[in-house]
C-alpha positions as a Markdown table, in Angstrom:
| # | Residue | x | y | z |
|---|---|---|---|---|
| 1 | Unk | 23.1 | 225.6 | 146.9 |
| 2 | Unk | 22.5 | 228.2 | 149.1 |
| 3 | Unk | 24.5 | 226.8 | 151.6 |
| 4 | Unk | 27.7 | 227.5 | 149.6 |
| 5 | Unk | 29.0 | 230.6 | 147.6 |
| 6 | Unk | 31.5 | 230.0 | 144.5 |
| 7 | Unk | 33.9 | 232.6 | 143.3 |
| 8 | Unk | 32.8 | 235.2 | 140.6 |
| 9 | Unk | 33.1 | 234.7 | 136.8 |
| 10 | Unk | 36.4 | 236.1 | 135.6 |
| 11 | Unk | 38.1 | 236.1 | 131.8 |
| 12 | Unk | 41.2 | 234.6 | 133.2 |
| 13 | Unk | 39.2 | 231.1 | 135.0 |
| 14 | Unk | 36.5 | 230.6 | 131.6 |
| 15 | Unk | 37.3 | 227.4 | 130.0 |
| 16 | Unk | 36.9 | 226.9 | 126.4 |
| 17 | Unk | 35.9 | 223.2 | 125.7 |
| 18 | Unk | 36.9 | 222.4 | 121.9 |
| 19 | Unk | 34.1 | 222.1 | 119.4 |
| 20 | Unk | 34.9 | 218.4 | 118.2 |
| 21 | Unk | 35.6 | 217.0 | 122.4 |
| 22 | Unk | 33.4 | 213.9 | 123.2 |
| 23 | Unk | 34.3 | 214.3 | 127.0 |
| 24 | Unk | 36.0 | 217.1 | 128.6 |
| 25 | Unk | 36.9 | 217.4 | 132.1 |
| 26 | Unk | 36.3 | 220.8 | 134.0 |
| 27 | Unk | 38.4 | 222.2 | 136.5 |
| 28 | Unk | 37.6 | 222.2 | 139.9 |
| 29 | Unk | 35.6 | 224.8 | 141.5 |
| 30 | Unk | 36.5 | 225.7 | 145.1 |
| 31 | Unk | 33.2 | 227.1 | 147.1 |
| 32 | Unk | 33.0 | 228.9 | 150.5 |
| 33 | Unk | 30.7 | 226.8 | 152.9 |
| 34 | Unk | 28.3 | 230.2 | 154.2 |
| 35 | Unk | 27.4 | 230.4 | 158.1 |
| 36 | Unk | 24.0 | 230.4 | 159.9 |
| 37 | Unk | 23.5 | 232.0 | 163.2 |
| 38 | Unk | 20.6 | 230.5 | 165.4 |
| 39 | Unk | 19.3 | 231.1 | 168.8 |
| 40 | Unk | 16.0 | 232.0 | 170.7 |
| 41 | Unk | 14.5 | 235.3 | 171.9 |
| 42 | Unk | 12.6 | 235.0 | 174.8 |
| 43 | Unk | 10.9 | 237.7 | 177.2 |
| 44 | Unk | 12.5 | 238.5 | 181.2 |
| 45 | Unk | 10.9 | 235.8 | 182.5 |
| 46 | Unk | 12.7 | 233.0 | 180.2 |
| 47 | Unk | 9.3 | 232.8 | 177.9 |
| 48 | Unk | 9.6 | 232.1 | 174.2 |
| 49 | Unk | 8.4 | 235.2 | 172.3 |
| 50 | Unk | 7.4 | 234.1 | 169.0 |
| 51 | Unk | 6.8 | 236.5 | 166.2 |
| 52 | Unk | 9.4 | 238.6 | 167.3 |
| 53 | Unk | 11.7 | 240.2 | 164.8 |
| 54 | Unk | 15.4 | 239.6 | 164.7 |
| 55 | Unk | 17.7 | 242.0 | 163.0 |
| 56 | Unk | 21.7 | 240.5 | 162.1 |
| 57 | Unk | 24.2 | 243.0 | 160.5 |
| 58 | Unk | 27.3 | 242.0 | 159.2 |
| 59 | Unk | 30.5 | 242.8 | 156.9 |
| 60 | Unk | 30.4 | 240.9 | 154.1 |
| 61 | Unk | 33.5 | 240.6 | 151.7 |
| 62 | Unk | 33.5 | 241.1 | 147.8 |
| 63 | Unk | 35.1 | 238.3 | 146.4 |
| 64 | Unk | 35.0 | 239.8 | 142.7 |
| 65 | Unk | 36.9 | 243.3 | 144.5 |
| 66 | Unk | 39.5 | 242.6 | 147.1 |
| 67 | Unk | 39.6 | 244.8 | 150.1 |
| 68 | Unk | 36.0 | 245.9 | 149.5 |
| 69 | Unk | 33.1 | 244.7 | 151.5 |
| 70 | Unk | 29.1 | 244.8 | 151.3 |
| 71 | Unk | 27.0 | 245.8 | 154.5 |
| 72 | Unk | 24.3 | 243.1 | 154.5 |
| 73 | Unk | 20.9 | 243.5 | 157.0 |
| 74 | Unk | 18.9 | 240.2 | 157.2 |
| 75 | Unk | 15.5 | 240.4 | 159.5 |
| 76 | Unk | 14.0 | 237.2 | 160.4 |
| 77 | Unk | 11.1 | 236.2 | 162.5 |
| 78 | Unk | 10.9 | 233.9 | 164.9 |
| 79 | Unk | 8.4 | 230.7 | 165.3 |
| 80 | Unk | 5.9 | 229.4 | 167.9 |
| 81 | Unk | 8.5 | 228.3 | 170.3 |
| 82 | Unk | 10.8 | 231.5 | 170.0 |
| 83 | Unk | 13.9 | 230.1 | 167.7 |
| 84 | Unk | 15.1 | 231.7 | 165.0 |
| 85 | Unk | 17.8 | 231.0 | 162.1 |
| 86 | Unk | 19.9 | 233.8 | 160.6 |
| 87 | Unk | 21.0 | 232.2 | 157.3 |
| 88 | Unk | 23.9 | 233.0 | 154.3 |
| 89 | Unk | 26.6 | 234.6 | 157.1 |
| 90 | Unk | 29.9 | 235.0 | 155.3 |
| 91 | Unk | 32.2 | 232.6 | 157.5 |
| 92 | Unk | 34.4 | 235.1 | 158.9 |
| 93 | Unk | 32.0 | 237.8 | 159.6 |
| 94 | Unk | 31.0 | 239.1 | 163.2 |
| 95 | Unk | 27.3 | 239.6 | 163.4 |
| 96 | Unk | 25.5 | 242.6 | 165.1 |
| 97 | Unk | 21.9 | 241.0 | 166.3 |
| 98 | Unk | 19.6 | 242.4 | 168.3 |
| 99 | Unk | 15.4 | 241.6 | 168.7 |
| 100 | Unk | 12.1 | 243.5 | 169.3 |
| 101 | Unk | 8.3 | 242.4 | 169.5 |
| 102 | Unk | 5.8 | 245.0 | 170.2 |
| 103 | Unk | 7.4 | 247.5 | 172.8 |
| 104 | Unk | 9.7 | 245.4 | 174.3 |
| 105 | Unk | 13.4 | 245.2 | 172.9 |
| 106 | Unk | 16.9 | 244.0 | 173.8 |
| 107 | Unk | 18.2 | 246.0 | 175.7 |
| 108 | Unk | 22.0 | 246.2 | 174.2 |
| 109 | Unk | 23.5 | 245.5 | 171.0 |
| 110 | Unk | 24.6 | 241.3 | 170.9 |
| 111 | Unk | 28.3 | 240.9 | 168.8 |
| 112 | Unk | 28.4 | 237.2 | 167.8 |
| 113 | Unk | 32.3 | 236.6 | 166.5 |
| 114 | Unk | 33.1 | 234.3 | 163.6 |
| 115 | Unk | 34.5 | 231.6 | 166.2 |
| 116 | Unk | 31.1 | 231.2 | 167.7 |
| 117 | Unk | 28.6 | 231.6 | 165.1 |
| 118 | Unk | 27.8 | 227.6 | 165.5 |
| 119 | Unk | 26.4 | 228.2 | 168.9 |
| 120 | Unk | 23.2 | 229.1 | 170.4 |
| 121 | Unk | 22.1 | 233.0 | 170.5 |
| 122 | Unk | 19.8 | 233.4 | 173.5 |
| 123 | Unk | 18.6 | 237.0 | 173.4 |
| 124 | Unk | 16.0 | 238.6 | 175.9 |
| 125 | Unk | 13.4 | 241.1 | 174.9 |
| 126 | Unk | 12.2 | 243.6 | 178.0 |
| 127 | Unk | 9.3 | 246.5 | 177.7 |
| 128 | Unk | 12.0 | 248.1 | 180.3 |
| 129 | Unk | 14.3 | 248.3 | 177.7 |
| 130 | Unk | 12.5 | 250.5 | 175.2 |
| 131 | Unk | 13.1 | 254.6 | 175.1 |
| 132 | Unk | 10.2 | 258.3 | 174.8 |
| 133 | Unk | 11.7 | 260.8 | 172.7 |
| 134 | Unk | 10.7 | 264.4 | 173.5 |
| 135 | Unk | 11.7 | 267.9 | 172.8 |
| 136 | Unk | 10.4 | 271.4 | 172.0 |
| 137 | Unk | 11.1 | 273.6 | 169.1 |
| 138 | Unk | 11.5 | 277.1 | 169.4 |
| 139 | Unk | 12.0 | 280.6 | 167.3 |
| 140 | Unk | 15.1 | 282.7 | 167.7 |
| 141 | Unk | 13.5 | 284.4 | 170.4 |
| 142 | Unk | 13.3 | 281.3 | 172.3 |
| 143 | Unk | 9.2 | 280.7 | 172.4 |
| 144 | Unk | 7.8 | 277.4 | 171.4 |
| 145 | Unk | 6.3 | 277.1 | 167.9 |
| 146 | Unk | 2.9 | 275.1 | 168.0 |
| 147 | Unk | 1.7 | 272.9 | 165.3 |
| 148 | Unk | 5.2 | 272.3 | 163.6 |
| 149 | Unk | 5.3 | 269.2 | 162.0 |
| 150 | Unk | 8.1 | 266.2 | 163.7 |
| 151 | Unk | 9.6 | 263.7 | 161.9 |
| 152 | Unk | 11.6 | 261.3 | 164.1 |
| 153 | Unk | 14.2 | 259.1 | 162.3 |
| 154 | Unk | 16.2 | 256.5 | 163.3 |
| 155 | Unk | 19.3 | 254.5 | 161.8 |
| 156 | Unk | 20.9 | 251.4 | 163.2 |
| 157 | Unk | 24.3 | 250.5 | 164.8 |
| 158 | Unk | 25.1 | 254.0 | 162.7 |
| 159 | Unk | 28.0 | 254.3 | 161.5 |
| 160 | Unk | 27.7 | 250.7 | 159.9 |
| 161 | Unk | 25.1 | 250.7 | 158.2 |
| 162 | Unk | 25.0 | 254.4 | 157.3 |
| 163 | Unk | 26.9 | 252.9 | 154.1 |
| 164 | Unk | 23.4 | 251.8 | 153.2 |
| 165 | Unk | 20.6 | 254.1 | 154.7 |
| 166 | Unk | 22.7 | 257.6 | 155.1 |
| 167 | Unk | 19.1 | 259.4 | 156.2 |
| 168 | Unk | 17.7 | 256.9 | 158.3 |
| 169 | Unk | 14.0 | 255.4 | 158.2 |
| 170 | Unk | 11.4 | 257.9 | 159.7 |
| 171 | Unk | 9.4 | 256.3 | 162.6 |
| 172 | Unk | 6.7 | 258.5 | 163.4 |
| 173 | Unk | 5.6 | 262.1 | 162.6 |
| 174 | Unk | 4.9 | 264.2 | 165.5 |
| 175 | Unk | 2.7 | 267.7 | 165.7 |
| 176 | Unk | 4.2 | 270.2 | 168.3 |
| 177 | Unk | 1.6 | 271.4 | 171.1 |
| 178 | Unk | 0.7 | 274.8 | 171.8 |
| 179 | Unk | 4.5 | 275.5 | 173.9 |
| 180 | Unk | 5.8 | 274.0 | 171.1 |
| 181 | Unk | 6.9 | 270.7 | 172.6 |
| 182 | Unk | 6.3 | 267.0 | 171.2 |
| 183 | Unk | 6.5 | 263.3 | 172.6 |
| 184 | Unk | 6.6 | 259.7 | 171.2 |
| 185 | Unk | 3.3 | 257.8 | 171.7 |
| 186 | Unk | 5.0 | 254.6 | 171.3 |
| 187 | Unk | 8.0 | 253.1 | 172.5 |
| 188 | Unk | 11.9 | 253.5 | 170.7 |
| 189 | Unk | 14.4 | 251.5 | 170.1 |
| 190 | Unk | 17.2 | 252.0 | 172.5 |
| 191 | Unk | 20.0 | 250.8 | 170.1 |
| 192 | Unk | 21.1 | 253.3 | 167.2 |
| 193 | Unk | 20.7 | 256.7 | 166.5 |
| 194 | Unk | 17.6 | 259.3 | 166.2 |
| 195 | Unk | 17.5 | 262.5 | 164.4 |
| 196 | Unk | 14.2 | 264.9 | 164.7 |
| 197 | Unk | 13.2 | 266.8 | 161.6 |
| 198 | Unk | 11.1 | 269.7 | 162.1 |
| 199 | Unk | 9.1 | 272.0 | 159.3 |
| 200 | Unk | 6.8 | 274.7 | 159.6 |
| 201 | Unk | 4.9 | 275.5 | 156.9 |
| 202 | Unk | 7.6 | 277.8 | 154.2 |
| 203 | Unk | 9.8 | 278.1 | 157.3 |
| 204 | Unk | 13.0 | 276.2 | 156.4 |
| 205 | Unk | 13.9 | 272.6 | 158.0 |
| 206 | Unk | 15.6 | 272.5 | 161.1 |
| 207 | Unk | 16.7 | 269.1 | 163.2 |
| 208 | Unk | 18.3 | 268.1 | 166.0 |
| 209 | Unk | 21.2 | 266.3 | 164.4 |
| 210 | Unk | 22.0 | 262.6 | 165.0 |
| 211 | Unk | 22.5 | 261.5 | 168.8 |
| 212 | Unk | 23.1 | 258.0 | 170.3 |
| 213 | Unk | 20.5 | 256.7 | 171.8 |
| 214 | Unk | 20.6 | 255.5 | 175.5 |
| 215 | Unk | 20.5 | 251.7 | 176.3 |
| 216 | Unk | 17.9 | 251.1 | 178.3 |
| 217 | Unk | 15.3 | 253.1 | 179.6 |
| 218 | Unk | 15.7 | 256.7 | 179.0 |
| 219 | Unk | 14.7 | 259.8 | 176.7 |
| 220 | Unk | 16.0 | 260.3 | 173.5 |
| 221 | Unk | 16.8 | 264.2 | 172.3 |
């Protein structure tokens, strides 16, 4: 059942049943009941947003290793009437949830504790809420470089899950304009953190280094 999650195989729990037993009776197994996280995204005016995309985070431990833990990412998408169902939480995890659709985002980073994963997640999606990234690139001299090419990257509620994507996932690839500067021509997330790569032909890679993004409306370096 997917519902539930049993403890790993070990040497020391097999049972051996005997090669001439008509019945044999098998110890219990204990199972963890797993948690599911539901709510609705809907826009700033309190409209269901369906299709939007829903992304939960949380610390999952390994039972077969005590003291270690797995970083699990679920994204889900929500139906006609803006619900959504976050399925297979560990029961004492706290989820990190946040939802986009199109340009419009949440506009902060939603912690759900253990205690109150049975209850309803509203989240609201804004276009205020999503960021522009710009920013030149320049010789040693100081004068913008033209037609060098911009990769922007981005990484979620870093440093969590930088256990799982160290680099980040590019976004979009940008070309520098004759000053050398470059913009976003679509909106950013304004959760996580950015990093812009730059190359330039058998120049050597440069970038910006990571940097938080702003919540809410703003520019990202």
């Amino acid at each position: 059942d997917a519902n539930y999650r049993g403890p790993p195989p070990r040497p020391e729990s097999m049972v051996m049943i005997p090669p001439d037993a008509e019945e044999f009776t098998i110890p219990d197994i204990e199972v963890t009941r797993l948690q599911t996280v539901s709510g609705t995204v809907t826009d700033s005016d309190g409209r269901p947003v369906p299709d939007a995309f829903v992304l939960a985070l949380w610390d999952d431990p390994n039972p077969e290793f005590r003291g270690t833990s797995t970083i699990v990412q679920q994204i889900e998408q929500t139906d006609s009437e803006g619900r959504f169902v976050v399925a297979g939480v560990a029961p004492e995890a706290t989820v990190r949830i946040a939802a986009w659709s199109g340009g419009a985002t949440t506009e902060t980073i939603r912690d759900v504790p253990s205690t109150r994963l049975s209850e309803n997640v509203d989240l609201v999606v804004s276009s205020g809420s999503p960021i522009a990234a710009r920013g030149r690139v320049v010789d040693q001299a100081g004068d913008g470089v033209p037609g060098v090419s911009v990769v922007l990257r981005h990484r979620v509620f870093s440093p969590l899950i930088d256990a799982i994507l160290p680099d980040g996932q590019d976004v979009v690839e940008l070309l520098t304009d004759d000053d050398g500067s470059y913009a976003s021509p679509q909106p950013l997330h304004p959760w996580g953190e950015y990093i812009a790569v730059a190359r330039a032909g058998s120049q050597l890679e440069a970038n910006s280094g990571w940097r938080a993004a702003p919540h809410g409306p703003g520019t990202a370096p």
